[in-house]
C-alpha positions in Angstrom: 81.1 105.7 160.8 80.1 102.6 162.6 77.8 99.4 162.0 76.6 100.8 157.8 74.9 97.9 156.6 77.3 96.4 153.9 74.9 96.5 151.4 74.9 100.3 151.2 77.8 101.9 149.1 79.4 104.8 151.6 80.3 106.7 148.9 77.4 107.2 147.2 75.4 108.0 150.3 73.0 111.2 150.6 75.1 114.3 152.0 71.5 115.7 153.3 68.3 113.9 153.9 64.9 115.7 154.0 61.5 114.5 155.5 58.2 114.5 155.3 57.4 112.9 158.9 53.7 111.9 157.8 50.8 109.8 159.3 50.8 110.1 163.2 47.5 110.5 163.3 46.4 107.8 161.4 48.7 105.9 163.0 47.2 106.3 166.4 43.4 106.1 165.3 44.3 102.5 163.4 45.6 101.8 166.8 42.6 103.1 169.2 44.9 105.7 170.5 44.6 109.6 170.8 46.6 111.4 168.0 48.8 112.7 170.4 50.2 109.2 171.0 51.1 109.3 167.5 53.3 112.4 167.8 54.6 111.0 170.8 55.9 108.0 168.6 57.1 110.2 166.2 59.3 112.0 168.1 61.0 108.5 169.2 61.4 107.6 165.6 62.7 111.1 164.9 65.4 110.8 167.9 67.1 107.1 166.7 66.7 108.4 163.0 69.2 111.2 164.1 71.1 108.9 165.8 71.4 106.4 162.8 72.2 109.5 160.4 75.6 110.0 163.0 75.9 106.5 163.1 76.0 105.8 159.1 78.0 109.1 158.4 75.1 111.1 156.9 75.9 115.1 158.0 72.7 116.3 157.2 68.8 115.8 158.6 66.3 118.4 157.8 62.3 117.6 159.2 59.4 119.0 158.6 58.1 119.4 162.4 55.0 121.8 161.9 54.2 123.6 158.8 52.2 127.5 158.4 49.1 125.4 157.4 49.6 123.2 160.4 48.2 126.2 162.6 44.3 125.5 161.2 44.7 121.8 163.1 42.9 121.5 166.4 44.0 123.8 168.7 44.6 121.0 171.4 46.9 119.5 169.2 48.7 122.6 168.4 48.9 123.5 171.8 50.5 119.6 172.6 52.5 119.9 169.5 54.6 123.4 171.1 54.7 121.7 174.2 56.1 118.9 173.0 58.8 120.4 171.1 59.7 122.3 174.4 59.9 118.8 176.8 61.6 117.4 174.0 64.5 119.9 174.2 64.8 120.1 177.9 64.8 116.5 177.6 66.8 115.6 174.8 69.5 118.5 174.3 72.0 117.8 176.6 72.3 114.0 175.2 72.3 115.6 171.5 75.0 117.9 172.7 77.2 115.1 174.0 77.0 113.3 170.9 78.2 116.3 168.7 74.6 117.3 166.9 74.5 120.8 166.1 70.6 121.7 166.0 69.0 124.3 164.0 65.2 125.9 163.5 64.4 127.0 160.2 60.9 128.8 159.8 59.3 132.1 161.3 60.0 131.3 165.0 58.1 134.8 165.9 54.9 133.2 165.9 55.9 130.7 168.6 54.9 130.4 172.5 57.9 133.2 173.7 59.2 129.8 176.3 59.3 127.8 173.0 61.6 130.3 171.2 63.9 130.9 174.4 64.4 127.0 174.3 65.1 127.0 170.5 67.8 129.7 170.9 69.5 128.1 173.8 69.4 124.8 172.0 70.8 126.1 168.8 73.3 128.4 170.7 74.5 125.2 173.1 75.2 123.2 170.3 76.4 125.9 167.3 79.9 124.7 167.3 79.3 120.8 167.5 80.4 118.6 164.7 78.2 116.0 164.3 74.7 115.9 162.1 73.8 119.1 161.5 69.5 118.7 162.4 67.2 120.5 160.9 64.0 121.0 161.7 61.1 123.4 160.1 59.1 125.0 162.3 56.4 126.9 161.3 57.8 126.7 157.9 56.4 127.2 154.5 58.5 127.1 151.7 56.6 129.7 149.8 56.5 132.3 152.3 60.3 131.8 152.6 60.7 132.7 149.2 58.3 135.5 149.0 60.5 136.8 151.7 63.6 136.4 150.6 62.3 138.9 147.5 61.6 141.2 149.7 65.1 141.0 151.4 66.5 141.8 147.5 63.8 143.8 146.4 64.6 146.1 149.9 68.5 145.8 148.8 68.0 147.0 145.6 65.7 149.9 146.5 68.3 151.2 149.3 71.2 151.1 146.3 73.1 148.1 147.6 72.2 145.7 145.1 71.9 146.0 141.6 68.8 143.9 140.0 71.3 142.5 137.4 73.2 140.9 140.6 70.7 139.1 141.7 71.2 135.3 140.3 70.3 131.5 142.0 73.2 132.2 144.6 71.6 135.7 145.9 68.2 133.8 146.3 69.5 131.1 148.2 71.4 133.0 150.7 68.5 134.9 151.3 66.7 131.4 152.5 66.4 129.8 156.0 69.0 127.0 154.7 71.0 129.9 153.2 74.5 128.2 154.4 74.1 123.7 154.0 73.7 121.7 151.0 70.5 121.4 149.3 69.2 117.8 150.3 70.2 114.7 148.3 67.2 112.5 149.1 64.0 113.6 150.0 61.6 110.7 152.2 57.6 111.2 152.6 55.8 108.7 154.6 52.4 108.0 154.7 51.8 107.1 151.1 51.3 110.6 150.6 53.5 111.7 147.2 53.4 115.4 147.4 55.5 118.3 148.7 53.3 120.1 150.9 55.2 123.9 150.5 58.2 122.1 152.4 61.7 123.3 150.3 60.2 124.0 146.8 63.6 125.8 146.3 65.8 123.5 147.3 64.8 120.6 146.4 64.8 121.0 142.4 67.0 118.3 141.9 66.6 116.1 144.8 65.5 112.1 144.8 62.1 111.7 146.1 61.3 108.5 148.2 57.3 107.9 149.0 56.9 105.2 151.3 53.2 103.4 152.6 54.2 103.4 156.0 53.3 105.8 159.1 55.8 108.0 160.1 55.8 106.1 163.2 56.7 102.9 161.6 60.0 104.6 159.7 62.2 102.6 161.8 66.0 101.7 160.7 64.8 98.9 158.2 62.6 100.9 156.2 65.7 104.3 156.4 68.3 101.4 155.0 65.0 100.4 152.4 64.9 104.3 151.5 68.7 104.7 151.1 69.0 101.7 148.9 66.5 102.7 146.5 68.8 106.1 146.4 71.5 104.5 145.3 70.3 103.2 142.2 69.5 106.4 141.1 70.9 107.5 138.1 71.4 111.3 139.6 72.3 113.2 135.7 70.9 116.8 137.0 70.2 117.7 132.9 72.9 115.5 131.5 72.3 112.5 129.6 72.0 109.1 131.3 75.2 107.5 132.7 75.4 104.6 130.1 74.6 106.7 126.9 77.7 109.2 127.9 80.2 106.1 127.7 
């Protein structure tokens, strides 16, 4: 772990961060620029937020990178939007690889350009073993199709006599979920000023902190990630148990 600011306690910091990367758009248009500048922006914010999470020992980054809704946006920007996550990959992976990030897709990857998902599989395959931040990103996620599905994957179980309906419990659900084998996140960050969850990890994020900040995504520099992790820490995290100081 290298260069935590010393105001943040390193034992109390998030094991998994989730975000809502919110605002591009508006971000460019307050600037006079083309929306796409604001995802181009993003993605720069995106890559040192990574690197920040490996350098302040924070193992886990999940990001909400295009959603099932996010299909009914223009189709020039969905069309920019899949080729950027490809150039981003070429670009970016063998850097990420080098610095020990292990990079995984969660979402219905089906529906993607067949290049796109090629690229995906390589990256996650390249860097499966790595040790680093484990990074996250949704992709043509919603969180309740992915539960709807996972349902099914029971419901089919039981049906074909491998599972009894008694045996299914919180633990059967979750396994059955695109984040089926990491920690449910700790801390979850919108930008934007936006303070909703947008289908994005209804499941697993039941007892997570939420953080709702004013500014673009493209803003959510380092300051304003040390800003969000000090308001985390003085949470009072009781998940159903009374409050710290009344249990003394």
């Amino acid at each position: 772990m290298k260069t935590l600011p010393v105001d943040l306690d390193r034992d109390r910091l998030p094991r998994h961060v989730a975000c809502i990367m919110d605002g591009n758009g508006r971000w460019a248009k307050a600037r006079g620029l083309p929306r796409i500048a604001g995802h181009r922006q993003g993605a720069r914010i995106l890559k040192d937020l990574v690197r920040c999470c490996q350098d302040w020992g924070i193992p886990n980054l999940t990001v909400y990178a295009f959603s099932t809704e996010n299909w009914q946006r223009p189709l020039q920007e969905v069309e920019f939007l899949m080729r950027l996550f490809e150039r981003l990959l070429q670009k970016e992976l063998a850097e990420m690889h080098r610095e020990g990030v292990r990079l995984r897709f969660l979402g219905d990857l089906s529906a993607l350009p067949a290049t796109l998902q090629t690229a995906m599989r390589h990256a996650c395959e390249t860097t499966a073993d790595n040790r680093g931040v484990t990074f996250n990103v949704a992709v043509n996620y919603g969180s309740r199709l992915e539960i709807t599905r996972a349902c099914q994957a029971l419901a089919a179980q039981v049906q074909q006599g491998h599972l009894q309906p008694a045996d299914i419990d919180e633990t059967a659900i979750s396994r059955q979920l695109y984040t089926l084998d990491g920690p449910d996140p700790d801390l979850l960050i919108r930008t934007s000023g936006e303070q909703r969850l947008s289908n994005y990890l209804l499941w697993q994020l039941a007892y997570t902190e939420l953080y709702f900040t004013d500014r673009y995504w493209p803003d959510f520099d380092r300051v304003a990630f040390h800003d969000a992790l000090l308001a985390y820490q003085q949470r009072d995290r009781r998940f159903g148990k009374v409050p710290t100081a009344l249990s003394a």
